[in-house]
N, C-alpha and C positions, 0 to 999 in steps of 0.2 A: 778781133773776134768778139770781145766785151761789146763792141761799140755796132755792131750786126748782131750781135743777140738782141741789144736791147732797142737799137729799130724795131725788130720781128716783135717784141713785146708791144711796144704802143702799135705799131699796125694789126693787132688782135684783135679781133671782137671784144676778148677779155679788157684789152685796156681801152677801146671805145665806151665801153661798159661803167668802167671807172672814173674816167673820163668827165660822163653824160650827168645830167642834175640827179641831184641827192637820190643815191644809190638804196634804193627805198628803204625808208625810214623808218622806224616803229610809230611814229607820231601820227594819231587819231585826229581827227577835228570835226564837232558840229556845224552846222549851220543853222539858227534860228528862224523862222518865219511865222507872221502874226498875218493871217490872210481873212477879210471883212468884206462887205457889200459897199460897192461904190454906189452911184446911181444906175436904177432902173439894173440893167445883168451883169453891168461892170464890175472890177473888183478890185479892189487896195489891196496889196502885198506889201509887209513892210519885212525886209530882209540885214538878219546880222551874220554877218562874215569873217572871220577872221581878217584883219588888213593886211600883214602881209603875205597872208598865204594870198588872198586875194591878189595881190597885186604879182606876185609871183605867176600865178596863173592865167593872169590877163600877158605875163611874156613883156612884165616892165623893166626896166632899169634900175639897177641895185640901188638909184638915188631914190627910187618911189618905193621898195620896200623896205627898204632900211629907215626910211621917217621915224623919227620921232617924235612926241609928243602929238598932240590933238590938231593946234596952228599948222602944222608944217604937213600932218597926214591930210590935215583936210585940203590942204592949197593941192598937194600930190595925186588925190580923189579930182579936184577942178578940174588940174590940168590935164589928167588923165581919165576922162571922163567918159569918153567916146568907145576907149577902150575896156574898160570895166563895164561900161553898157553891153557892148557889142558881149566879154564874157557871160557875163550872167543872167542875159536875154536869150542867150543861145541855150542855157542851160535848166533853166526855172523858166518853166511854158503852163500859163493858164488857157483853155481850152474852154467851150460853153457849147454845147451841143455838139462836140467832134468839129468842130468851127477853132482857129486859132483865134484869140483875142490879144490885142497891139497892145505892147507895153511901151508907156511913155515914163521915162524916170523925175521923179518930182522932187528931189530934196536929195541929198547926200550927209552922212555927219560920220561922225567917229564917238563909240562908248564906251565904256569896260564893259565886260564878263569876266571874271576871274582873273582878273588884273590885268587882262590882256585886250590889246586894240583890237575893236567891232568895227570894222564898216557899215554905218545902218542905212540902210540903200531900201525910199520908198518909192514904189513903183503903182499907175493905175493900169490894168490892164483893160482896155476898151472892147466889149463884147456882144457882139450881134445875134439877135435871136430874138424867138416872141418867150415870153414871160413863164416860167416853173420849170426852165431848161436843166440840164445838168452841167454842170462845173465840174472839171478835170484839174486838177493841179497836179505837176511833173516838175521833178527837181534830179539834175544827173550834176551839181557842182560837188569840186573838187573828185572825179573820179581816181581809180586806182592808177588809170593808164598816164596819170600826168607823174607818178612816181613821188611827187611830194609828199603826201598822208595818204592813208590806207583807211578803207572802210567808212567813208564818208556818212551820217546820219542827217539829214536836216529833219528836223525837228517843229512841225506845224502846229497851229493855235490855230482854229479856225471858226468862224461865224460867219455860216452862209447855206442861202438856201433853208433858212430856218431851221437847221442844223448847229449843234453845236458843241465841239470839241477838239481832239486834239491826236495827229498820228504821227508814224517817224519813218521817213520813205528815206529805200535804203537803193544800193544798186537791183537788189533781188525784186523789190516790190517799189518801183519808183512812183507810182501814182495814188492820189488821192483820188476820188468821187463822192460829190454829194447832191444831191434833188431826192425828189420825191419820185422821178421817174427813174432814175439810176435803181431806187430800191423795187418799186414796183415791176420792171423789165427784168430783175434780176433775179426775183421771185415769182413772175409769172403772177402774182397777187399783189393786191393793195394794202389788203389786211394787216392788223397788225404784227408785228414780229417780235419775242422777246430780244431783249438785248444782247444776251449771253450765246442765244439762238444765230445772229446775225453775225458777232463777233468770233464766235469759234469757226463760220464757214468764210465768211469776207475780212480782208485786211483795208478795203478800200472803201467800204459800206456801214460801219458801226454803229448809225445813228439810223439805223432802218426801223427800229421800233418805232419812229415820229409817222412813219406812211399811214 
């Protein structure tokens, strides 16, 4: 009887549950992004990631996130490289007039943030369009639904579009916007706009006072 009880338990949802990766966590994590003008509409993303939550989420092998040190993450990034691509290409999408722009990845490294290993992953993203387009950046990494950390922030720098500042897209509000047209279509006017004005009605427009 002990030994069909506790069959019935592991064939439970409850214990598929227990079972299944980290039975969600309290553990938070940012993601950093420094996003700039490439040539002509193109655009440089340079991205920090936590390594092994990253590599956790790319669905690696406990040898690629358990690395240590810098030497051994970084070979773990080389050789895993296709796969961390395909991650965080799927998930951080720069757009340029509602057009998707191709991200090709240009460098790999490993830094701190708080003592803790960054995967700094620069990316160009390649963008077609005629010239004063708008720029969309979208960022959905490390969601909830992957049960490792909860409440994802990445956290943007940005310089573009003659724009210049900085936002923190969440699951609620994932997208950035910046042009000159982005603010004008969105106010029906070109005119100027106070700052304060712009930022109390848009989370994705802040720098409309430049139109």
């Amino acid at each position: 009887m002990a030994l069909a009880g506790l069959l019935t338990l592991l064939s439970s949802p409850v214990g598929v549950s227990l079972a299944g990766p980290a039975a969600a966590h309290d553990a938070t994590s940012d993601v950093y992004a420094a996003v700039t003008p490439a040539a002509e509409s193109d655009v440089t993303a340079v991205l920090d990631l936590e390594y092994d939550l990253l590599m956790k989420s790319a669905w690696l092998r406990a040898e690629a996130y358990e690395a240590t040190g810098r030497a051994d993450q970084l070979a773990q990034l080389d050789e895993h490289e296709r796969a961390v691509d395909g991650y965080v290409t799927d998930r951080f999408v720069v757009t340029y007039d509602g057009e998707p722009c191709i991200p090709s990845l240009d460098t790999a490294d490993v830094v701190e943030r708080g003592e803790r290993a960054y995967a700094s992953l620069t990316y160009t993203f390649a963008c077609d369009g005629e010239p004063e387009g708008v720029h969309e950046v979208s960022s959905d990494l490390f969601p909830d639904v992957e049960s490792f950390v909860h409440s994802t922030e990445t956290i943007v720098r940005y310089e573009l579009d003659e724009e210049e500042g900085s936002a923190v897209l969440t699951a609620a509000s994932p997208t950035l916007t910046t042009g000159r047209t982005a603010c004008s279509s969105r106010w029906g006017s070109s005119s100027c706009w106070a700052a304060s004005t712009c930022c109390s009605a848009s989370t994705t427009c802040c720098s409309c006072w430049r139109c």
